[in-house]
Residue frames as qw, qx, qy, qz and C-alpha x, y, z in Angstrom:
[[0.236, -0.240, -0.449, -0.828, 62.55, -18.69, -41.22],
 [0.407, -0.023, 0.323, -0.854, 58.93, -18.38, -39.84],
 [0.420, 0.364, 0.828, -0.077, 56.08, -21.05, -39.74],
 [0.232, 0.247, -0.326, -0.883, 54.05, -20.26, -43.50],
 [0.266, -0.252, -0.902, -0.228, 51.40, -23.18, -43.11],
 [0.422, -0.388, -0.205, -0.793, 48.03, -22.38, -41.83],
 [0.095, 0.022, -0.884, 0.457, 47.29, -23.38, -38.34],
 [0.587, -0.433, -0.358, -0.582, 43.67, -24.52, -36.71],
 [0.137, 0.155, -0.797, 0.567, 42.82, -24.68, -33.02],
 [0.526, -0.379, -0.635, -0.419, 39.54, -26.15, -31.67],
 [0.084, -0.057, 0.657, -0.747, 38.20, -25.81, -28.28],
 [0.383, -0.496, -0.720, -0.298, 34.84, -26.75, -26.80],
 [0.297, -0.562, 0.309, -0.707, 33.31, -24.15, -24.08],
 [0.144, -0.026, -0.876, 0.461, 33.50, -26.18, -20.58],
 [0.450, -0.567, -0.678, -0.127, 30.64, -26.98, -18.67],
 [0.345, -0.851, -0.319, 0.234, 29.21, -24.40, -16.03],
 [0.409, -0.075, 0.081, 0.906, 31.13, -21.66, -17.68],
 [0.139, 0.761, 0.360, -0.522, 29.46, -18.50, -17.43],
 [0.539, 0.730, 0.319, 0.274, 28.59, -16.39, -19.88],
 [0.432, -0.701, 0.081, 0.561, 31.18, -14.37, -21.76],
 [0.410, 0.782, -0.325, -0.338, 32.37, -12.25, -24.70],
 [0.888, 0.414, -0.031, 0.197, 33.83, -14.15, -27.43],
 [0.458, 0.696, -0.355, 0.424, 36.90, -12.24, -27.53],
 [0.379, -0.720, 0.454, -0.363, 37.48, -12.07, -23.66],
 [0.946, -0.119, 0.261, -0.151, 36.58, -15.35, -23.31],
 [0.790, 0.508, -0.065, 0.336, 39.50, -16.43, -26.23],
 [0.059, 0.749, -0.455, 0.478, 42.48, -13.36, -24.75],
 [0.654, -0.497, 0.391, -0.416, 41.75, -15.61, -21.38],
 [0.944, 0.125, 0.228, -0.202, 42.38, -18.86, -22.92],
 [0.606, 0.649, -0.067, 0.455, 45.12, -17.52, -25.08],
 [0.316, -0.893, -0.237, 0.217, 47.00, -15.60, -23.07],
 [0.464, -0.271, 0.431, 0.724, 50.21, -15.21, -25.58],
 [0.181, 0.493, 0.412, 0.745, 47.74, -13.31, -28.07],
 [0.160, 0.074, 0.141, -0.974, 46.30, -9.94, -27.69],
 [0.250, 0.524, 0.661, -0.475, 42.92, -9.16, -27.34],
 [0.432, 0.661, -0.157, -0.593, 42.95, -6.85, -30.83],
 [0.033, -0.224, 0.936, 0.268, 44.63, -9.84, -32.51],
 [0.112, 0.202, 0.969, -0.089, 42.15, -11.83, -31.69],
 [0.424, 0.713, 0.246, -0.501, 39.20, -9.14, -32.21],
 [0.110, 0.492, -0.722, -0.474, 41.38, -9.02, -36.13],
 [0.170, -0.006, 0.985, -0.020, 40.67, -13.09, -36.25],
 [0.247, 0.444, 0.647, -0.568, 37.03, -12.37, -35.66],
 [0.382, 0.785, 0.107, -0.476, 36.51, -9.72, -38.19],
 [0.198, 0.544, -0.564, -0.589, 38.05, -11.62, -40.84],
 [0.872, 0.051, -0.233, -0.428, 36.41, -14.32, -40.47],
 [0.524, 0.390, -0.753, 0.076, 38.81, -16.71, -39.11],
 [0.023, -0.036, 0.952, -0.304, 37.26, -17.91, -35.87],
 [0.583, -0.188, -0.255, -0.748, 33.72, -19.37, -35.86],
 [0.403, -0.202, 0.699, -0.556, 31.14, -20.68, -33.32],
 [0.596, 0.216, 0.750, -0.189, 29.74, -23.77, -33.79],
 [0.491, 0.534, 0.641, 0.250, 30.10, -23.78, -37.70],
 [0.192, 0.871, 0.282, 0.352, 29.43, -19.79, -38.19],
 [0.480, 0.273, -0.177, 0.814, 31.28, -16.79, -38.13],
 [0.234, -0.817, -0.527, -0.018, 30.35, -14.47, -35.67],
 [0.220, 0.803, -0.145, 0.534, 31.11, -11.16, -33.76],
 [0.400, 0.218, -0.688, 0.565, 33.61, -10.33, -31.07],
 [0.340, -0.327, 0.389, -0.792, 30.76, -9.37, -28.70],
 [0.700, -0.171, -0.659, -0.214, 28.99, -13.00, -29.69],
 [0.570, -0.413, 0.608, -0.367, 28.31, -14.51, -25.61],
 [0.396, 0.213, -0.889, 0.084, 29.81, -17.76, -25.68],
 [0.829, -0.203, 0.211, -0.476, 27.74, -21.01, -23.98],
 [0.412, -0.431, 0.801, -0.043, 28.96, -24.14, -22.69],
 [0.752, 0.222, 0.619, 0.043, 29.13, -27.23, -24.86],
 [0.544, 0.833, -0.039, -0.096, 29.95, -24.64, -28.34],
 [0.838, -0.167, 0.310, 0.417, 32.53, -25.42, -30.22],
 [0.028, 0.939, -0.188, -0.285, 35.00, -22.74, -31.10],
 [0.809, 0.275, 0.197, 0.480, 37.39, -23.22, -34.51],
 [0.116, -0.851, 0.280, 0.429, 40.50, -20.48, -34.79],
 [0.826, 0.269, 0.186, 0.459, 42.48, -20.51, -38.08],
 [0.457, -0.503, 0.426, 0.597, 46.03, -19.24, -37.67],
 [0.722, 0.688, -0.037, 0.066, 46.74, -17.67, -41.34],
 [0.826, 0.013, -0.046, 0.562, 50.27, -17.97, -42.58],
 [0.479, -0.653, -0.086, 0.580, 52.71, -16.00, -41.21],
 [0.432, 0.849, 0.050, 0.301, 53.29, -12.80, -43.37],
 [0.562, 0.258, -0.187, 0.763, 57.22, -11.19, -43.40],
 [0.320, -0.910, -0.238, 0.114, 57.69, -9.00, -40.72],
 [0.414, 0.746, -0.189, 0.486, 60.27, -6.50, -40.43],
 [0.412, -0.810, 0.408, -0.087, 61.97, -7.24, -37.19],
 [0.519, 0.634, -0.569, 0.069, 65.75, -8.15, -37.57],
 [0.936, -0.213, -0.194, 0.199, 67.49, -10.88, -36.74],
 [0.190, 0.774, -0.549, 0.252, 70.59, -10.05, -34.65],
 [0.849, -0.173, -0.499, -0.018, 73.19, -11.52, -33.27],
 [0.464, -0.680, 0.306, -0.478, 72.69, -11.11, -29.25],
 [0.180, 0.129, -0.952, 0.209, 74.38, -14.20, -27.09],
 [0.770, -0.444, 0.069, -0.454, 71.85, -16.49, -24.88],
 [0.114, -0.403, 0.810, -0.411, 71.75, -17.79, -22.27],
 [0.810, -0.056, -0.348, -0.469, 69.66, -20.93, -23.35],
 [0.621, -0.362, 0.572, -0.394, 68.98, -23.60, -20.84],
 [0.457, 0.158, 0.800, 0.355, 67.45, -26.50, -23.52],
 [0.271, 0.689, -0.164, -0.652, 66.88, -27.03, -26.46],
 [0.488, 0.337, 0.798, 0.107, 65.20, -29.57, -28.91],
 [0.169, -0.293, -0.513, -0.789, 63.04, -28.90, -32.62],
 [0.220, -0.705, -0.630, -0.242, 60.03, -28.01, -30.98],
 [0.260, -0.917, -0.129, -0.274, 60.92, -25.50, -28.13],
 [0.594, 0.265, -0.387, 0.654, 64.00, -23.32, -26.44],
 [0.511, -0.792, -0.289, 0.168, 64.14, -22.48, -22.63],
 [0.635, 0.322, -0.314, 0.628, 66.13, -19.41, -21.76],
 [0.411, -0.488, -0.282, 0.716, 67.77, -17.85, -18.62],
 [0.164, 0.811, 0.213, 0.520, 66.76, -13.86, -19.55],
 [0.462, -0.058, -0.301, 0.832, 69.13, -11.11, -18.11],
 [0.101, -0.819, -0.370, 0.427, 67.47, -8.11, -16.53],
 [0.193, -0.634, 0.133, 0.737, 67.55, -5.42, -18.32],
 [0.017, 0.211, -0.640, -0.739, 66.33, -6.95, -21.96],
 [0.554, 0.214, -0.015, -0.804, 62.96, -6.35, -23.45],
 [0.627, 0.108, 0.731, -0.247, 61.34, -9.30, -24.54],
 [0.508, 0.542, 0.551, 0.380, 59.50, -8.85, -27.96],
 [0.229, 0.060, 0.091, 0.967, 59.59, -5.15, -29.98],
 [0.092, -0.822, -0.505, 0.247, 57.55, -2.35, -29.41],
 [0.147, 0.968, 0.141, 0.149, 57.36, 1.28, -30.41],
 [0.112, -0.916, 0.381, 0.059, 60.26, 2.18, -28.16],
 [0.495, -0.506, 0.700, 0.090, 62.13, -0.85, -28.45],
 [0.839, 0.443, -0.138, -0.283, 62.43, -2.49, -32.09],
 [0.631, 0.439, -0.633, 0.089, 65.95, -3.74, -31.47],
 [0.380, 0.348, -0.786, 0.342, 67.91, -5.73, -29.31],
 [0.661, -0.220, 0.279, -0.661, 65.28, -7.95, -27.75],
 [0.665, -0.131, 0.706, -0.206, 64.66, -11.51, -26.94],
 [0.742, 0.488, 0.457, -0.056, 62.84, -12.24, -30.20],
 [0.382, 0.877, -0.245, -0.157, 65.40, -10.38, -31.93],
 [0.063, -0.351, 0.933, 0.049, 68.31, -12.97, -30.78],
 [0.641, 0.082, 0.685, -0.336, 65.88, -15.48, -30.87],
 [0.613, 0.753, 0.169, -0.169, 65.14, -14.89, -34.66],
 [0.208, 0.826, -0.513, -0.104, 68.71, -14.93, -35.33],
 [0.122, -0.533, 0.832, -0.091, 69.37, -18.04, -33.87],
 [0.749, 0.293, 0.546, -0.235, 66.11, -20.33, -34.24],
 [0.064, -0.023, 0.699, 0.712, 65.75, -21.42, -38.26],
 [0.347, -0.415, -0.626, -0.563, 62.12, -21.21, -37.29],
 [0.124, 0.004, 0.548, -0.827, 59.35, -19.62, -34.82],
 [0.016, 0.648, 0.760, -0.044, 55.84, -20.63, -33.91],
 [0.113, 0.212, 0.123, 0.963, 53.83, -17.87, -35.43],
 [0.132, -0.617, -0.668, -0.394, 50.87, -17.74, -33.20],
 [0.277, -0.689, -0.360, 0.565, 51.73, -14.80, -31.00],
 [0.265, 0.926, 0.150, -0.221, 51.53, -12.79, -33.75],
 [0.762, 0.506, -0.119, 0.387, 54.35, -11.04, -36.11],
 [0.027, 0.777, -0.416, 0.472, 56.31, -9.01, -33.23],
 [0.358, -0.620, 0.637, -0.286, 56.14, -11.88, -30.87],
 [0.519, 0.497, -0.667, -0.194, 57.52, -15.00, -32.48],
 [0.355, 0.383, -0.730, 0.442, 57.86, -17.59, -30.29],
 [0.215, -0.302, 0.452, -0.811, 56.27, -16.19, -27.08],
 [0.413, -0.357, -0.838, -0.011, 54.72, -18.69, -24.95],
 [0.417, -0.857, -0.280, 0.117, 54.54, -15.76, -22.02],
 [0.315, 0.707, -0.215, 0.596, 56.88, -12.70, -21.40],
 [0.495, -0.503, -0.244, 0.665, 59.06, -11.30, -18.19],
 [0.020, 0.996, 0.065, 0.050, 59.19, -7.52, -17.86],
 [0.578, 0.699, -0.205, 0.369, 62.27, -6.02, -18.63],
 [0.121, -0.736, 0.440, -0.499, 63.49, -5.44, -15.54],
 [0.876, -0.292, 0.253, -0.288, 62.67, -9.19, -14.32],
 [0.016, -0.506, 0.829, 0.238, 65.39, -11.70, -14.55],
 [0.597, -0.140, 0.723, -0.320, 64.85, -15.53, -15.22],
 [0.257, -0.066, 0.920, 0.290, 63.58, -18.39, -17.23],
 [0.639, 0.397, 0.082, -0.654, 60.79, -18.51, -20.23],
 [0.555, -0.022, 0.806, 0.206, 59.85, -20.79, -22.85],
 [0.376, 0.604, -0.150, -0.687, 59.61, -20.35, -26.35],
 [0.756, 0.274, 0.577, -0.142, 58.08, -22.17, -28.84],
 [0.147, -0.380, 0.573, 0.711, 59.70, -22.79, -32.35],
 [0.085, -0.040, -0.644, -0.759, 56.26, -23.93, -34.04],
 [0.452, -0.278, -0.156, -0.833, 52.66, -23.54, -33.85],
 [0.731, -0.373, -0.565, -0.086, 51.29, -26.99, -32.26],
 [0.660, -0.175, -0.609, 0.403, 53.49, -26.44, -29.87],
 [0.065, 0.134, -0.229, 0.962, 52.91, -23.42, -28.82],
 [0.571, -0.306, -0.445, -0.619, 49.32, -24.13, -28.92],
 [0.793, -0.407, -0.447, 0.076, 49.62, -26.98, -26.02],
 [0.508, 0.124, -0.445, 0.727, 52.06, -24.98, -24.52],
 [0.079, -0.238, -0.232, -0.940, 49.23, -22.15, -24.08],
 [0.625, -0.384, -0.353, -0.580, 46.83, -24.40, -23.31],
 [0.626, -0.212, -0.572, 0.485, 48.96, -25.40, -20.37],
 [0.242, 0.163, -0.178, 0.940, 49.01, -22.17, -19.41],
 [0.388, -0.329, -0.140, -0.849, 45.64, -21.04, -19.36],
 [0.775, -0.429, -0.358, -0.295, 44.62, -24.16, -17.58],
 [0.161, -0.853, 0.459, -0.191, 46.97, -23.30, -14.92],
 [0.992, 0.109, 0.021, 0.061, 49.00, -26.63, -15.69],
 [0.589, 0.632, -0.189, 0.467, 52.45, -24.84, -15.89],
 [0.613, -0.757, -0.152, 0.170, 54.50, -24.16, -13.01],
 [0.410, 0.604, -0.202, 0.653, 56.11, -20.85, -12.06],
 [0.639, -0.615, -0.193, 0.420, 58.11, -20.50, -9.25],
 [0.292, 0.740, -0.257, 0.549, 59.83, -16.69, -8.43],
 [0.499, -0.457, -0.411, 0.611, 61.97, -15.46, -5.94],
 [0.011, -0.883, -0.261, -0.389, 61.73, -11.93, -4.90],
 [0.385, -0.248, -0.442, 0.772, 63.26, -9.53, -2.10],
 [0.154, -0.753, -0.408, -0.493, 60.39, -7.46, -1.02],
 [0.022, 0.306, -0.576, 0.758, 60.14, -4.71, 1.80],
 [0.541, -0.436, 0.271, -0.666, 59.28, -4.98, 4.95],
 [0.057, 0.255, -0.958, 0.117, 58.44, -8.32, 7.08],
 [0.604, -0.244, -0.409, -0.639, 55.01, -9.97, 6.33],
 [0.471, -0.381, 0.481, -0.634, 52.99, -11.30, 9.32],
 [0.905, 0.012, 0.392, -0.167, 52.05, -14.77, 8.00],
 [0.530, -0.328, 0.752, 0.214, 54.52, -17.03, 6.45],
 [0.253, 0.202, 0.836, 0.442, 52.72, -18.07, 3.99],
 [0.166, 0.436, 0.528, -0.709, 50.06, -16.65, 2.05],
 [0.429, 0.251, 0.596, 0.631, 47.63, -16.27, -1.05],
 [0.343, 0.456, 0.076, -0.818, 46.34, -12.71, -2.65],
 [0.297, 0.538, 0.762, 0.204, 43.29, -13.00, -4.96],
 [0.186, 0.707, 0.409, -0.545, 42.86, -10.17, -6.62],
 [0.638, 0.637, 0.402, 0.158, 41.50, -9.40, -10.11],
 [0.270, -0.538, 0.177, 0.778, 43.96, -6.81, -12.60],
 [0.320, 0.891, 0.313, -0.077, 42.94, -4.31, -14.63],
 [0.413, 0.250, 0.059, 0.874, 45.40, -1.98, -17.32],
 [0.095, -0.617, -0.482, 0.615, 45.36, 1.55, -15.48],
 [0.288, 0.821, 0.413, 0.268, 43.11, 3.91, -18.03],
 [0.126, 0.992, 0.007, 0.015, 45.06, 6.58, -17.04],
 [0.237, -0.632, 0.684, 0.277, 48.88, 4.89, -17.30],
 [0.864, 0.352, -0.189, -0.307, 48.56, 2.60, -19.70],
 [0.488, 0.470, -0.680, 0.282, 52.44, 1.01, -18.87],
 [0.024, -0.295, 0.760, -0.579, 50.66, 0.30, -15.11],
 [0.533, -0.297, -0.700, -0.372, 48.33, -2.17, -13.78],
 [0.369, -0.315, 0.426, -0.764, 45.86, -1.79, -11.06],
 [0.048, 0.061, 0.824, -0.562, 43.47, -3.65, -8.72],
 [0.382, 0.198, 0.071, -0.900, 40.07, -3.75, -9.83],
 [0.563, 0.243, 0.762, -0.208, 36.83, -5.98, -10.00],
 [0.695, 0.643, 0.060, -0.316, 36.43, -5.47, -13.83],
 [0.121, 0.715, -0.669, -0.162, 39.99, -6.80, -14.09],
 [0.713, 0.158, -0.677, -0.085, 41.24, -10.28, -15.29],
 [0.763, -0.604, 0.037, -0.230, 41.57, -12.60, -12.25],
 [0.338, 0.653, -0.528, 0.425, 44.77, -13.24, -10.56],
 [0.665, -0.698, 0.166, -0.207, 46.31, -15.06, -7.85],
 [0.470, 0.516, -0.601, 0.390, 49.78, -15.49, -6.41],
 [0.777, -0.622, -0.051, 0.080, 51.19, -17.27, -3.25],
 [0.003, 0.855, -0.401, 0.328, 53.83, -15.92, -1.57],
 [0.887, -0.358, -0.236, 0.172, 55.82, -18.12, 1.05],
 [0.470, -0.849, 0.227, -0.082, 58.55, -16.61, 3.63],
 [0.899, 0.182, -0.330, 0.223, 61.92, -18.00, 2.91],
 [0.504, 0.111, -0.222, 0.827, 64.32, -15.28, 4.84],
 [0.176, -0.946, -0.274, 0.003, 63.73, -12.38, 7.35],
 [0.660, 0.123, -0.125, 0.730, 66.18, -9.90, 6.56],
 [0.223, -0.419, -0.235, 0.848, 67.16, -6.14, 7.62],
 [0.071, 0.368, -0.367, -0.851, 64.77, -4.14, 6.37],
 [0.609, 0.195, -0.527, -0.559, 63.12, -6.61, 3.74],
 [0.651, -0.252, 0.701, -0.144, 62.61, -10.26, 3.56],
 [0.112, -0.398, 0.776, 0.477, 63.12, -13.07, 1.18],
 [0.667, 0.242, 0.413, -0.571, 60.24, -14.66, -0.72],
 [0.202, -0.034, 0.937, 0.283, 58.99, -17.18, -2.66],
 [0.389, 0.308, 0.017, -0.868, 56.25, -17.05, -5.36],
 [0.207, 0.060, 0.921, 0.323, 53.95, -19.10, -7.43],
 [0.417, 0.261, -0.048, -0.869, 51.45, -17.93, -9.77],
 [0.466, 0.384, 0.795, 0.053, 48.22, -19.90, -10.84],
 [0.595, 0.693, 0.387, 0.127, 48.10, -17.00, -13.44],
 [0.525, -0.290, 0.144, 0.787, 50.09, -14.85, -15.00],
 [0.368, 0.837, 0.311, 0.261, 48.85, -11.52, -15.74],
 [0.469, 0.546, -0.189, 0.668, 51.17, -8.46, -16.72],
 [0.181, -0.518, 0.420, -0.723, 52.79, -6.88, -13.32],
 [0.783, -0.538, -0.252, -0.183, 50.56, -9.75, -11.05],
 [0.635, -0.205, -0.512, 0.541, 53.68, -10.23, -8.72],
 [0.383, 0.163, -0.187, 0.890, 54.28, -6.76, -8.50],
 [0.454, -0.524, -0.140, -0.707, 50.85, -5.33, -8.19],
 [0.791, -0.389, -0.361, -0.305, 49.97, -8.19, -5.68],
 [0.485, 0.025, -0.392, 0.781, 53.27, -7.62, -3.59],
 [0.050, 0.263, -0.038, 0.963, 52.44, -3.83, -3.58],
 [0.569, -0.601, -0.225, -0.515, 48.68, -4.10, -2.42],
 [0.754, -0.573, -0.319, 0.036, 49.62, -6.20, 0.91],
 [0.387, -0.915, 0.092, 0.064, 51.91, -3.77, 1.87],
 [0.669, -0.627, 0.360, 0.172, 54.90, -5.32, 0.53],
 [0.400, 0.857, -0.211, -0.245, 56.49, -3.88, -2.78],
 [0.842, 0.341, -0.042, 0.416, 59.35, -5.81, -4.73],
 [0.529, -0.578, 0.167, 0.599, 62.99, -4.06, -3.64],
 [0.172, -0.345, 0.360, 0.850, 63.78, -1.14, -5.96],
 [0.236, 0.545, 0.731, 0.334, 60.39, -1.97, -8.26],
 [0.082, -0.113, 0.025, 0.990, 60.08, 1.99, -8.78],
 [0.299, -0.342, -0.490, -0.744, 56.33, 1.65, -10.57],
 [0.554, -0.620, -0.364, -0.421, 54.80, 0.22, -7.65],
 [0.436, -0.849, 0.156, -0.255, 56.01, 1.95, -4.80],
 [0.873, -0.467, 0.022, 0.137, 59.37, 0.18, -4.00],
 [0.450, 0.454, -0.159, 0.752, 61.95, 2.95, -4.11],
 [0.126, 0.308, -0.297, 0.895, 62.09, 6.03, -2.47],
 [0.578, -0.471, -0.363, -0.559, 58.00, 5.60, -0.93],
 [0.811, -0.267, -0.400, 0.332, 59.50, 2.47, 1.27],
 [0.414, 0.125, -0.532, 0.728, 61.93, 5.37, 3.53],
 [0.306, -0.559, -0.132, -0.759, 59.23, 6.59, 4.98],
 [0.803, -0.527, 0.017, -0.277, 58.78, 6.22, 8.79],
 [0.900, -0.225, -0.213, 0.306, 62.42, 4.84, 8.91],
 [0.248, -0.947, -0.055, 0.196, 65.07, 6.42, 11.18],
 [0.226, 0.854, -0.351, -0.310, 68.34, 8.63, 9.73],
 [0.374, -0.443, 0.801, 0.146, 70.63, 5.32, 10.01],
 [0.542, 0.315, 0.646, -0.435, 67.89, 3.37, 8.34],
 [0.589, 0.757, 0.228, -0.167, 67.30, 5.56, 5.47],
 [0.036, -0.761, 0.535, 0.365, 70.96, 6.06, 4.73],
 [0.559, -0.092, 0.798, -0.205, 71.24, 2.38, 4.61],
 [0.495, 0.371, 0.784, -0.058, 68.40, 1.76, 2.55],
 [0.273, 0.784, -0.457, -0.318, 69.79, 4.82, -0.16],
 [0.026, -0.641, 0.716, 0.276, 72.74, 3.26, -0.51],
 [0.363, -0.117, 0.808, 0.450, 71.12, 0.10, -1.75],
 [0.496, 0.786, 0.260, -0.263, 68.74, 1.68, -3.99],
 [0.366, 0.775, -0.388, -0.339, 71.48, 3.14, -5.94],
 [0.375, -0.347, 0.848, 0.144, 73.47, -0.13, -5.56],
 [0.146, 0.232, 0.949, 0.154, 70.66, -2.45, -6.94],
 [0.201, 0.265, 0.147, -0.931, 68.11, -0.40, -9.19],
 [0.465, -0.124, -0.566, -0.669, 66.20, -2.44, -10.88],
 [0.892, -0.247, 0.114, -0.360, 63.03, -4.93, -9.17],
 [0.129, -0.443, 0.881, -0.111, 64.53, -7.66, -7.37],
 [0.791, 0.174, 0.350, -0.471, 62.47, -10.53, -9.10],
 [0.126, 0.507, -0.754, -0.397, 63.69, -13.27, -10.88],
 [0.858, 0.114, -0.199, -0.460, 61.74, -16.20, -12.56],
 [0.714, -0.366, 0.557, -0.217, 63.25, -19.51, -10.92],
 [0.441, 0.035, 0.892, -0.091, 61.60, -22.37, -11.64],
 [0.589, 0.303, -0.179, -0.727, 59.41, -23.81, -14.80],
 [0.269, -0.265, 0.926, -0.015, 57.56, -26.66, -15.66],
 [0.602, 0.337, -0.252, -0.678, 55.43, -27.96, -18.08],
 [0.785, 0.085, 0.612, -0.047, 54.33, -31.34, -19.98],
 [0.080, -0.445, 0.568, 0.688, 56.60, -31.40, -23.07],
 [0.705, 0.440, 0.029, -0.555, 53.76, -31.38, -26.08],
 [0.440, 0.490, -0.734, -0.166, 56.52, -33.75, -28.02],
 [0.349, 0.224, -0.910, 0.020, 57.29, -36.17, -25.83],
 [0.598, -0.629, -0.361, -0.341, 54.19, -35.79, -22.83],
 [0.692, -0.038, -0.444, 0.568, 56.93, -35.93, -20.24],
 [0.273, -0.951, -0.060, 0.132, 56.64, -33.72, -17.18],
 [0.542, 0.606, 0.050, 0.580, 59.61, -31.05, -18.03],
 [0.350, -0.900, -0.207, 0.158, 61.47, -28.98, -15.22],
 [0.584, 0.514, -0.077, 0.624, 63.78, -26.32, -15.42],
 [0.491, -0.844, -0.090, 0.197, 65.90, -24.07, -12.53],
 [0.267, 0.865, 0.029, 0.424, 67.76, -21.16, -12.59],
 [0.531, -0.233, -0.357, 0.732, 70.34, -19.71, -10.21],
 [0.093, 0.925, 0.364, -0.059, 69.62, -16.33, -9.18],
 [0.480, 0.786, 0.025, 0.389, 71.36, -13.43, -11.11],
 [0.598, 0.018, -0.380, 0.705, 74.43, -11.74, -9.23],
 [0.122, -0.478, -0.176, -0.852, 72.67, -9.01, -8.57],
 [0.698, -0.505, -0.009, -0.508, 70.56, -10.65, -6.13],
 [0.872, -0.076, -0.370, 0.310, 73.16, -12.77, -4.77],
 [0.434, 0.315, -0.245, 0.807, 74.77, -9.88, -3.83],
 [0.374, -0.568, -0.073, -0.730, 71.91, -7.96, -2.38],
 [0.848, -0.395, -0.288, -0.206, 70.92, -10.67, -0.59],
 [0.746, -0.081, -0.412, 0.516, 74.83, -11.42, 1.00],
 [0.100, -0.304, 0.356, -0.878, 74.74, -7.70, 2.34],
 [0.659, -0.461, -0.090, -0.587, 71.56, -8.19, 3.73],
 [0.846, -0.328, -0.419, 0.030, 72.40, -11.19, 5.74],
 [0.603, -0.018, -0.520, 0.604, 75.47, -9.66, 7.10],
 [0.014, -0.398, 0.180, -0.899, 74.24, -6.66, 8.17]]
């Protein structure tokens, strides 16, 4: 069953924090609730500044002291099924698993079954209910196409500290990737802010009104074609590898939204592009898989790491590439 006890979270605006919308300010802080959620919160009254209820456009000022009450969780109407995982650990407070490419995370419009939070809801006896009633659990998400490791919370505190690891970039995520082409500096970090694109809604762009972002990259492998990479994100907004791959010229392998399909044969010659067909069709989804994680376990305070193997898929990709 679902957390049904009312939950409160306190916060106190940092020093030299600029001014900023209530609600942004909170979605930033939060980053496992929406931004309408949280505008919801507002306009029932459930979060107030210093004492008083206010509105989602309120500007927030350092030293105020922001109260959020979590109402109990109300019956929702995604189903438990039962889907296998592939669960790393697992304790009463929170369950790490290994996600396969290729399965959706929480439901959505197109996608009400056979998702994470659907096995997840079959197999917990209980979820943390502050990501809301479709995402149970959800400390942070992978895109469907992304292999690798997440954490999910089975009740509210903990999700709470888990969150606030998160936001204070206190959590450590390590990907690997196979991206094209062969970047010029070994190592390297992109800074740049992301924005949903107003006219795709399912794609994120580049853009100084956008949330801030930044991802380092390190060189592990120069292969044919591509090369092998290493990631770490001090944030994690939707698409940031991929967008921030794609701007410096160097797209995820097969990542079709931002340019790393059929865009990449340009400029290479007939042998080249045959080549680099044949593993498109081989390996179609983004080659991106979520490593490494690591946190301070809210239970016990204990620094907490987990590591993945990468998925056969990329094991494979990766053994053609070397020989060839």
């Amino acid at each position: 069953m679902l957390n049904t006890i009312e939950k409160t979270l306190e916060m106190i605006v940092p020093d030299g924090k600029e001014k900023e919308r209530l609600d942004v300010y909170l979605t930033n802080h939060l980053p496992t609730i929406t931004r309408a959620r949280i505008k919801r919160l507002i306009d029932d009254g459930k979060i107030t500044v210093n004492g008083h209820v206010t509105k989602a456009g309120y500007i927030i000022r350092p030293g105020e002291h922001i109260v959020i009450l979590f109402p109990a969780y109300e019956p929702i109407n995604v189903e438990a099924e039962d889907i296998p995982l592939n669960i790393v650990y697992e304790d009463e407070h929170l369950i790490v698993v290994n996600k396969a490419a290729g399965m959706v995370v929480h439901p959505a419009f197109a996608n009400l079954r056979g998702t994470l939070v659907n096995a997840l809801l079959a197999h917990c006896r209980s979820l943390s209910s502050v990501g809301g009633e479709k995402r149970p659990g959800l400390v942070h998400r992978l895109d469907k196409d992304t292999s690798g490791i997440l954490v999910v919370a089975k009740d509210d505190v903990t999700h709470l500290a888990l969150s606030r690891q998160l936001s204070e970039h206190k959590m450590e995520r390590e990907y690997h990737a196979i991206i094209w082409g062969h970047p010029k500096q070994k190592s390297g970090r992109i800074e740049a802010p992301l924005l949903r694109n107003p006219k795709d809604r399912l794609r994120m762009m580049i853009h100084p009104d956008g949330k801030h972002a930044i991802t380092h990259y390190q060189l592990l492998e120069t292969l044919p074609l591509t090369s092998y990479v290493q990631l770490n994100l001090e944030t994690g907004r939707t698409h940031q590898i991929r967008v921030h791959m794609a701007s410096i010229g160097h797209p995820v392998f097969s990542d079709a939204t931002y340019g790393g399909r059929s865009k990449q044969l340009a400029g290479l010659n007939h042998s080249q592009t045959q080549y680099a067909i044949q593993l498109l069709k081989q390996f179609p989804r983004q080659m991106l898989h979520a490593r490494t994680l690591a946190f301070i376990h809210p239970a016990t305070r204990e620094l907490t790491r987990f590591q993945v193997p990468l998925p056969d898929d990329m094991q494979q990709l990766l053994a053609i590439l070397r020989t060839d």
